[in-house]
N, C-alpha and C positions, 0 to 999 in steps of 0.2 A: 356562462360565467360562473365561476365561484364564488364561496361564499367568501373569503378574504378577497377577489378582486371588487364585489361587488361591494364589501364593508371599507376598502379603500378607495372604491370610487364615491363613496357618499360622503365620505371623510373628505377628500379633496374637495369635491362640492361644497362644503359646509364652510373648511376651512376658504375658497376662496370669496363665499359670499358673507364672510363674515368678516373678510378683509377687504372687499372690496363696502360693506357699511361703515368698516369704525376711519375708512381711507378719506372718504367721501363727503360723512355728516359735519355740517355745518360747528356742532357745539358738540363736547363732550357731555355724560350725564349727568354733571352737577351746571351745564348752564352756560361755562366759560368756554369763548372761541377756540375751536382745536388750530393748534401752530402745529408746527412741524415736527418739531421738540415731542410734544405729545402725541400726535400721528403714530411717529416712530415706539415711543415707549408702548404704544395699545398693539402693535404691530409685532412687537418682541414681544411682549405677553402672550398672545395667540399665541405665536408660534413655536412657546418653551411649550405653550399648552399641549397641543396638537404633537407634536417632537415629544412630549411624554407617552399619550398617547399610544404611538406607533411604535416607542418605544415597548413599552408592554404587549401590546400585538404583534412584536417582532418576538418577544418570550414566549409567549404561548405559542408560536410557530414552530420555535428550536423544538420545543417540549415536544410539541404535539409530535414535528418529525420523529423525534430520537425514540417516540415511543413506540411508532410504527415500526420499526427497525425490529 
C-alpha cells in the first residue's frame, strides 16, 4: 500500500468514526440534547473539514505528479 492510499485510508477511518460519535451521543458538548437539526450541522462541519482536507492532498498530488514529469 502506498503512502497516499494508506493516509486516505486512515482519513476515512477517522472521518467515519467521528461521524459515527458526533451521529450517536446522546448531548452535544455544552449539555443540550442533540436533535436532528444539530446532528446534521456537526455532520456538515466534519465534512467541509475533511473535504478541505483532501482537498489540499489532492494539491500536493498535482504537484508532486507534474514534478516528476
Amino acid at each position: 500500500m502506498s503512502g497516499w492510499q494508506t493516509t486516505n485510508f486512515i482519513l476515512a477511518i477517522l472521518f467515519l468514526g467521528f461521524a459515527l460519535f458526533l451521529w450517536l451521543r446522546p448531548y452535544d458538548g455544552t449539555g443540550v440534547p442533540n436533535t436532528m437539526y444539530v446532528k446534521l450541522i456537526s455532520l456538515t462541519v466534519l465534512t467541509i473539514f475533511f473535504a478541505f482536507i483532501f482537498l489540499i492532498e489532492f494539491i500536493f498530488y498535482l504537484i508532486l505528479k507534474n514534478n516528476k514529469k
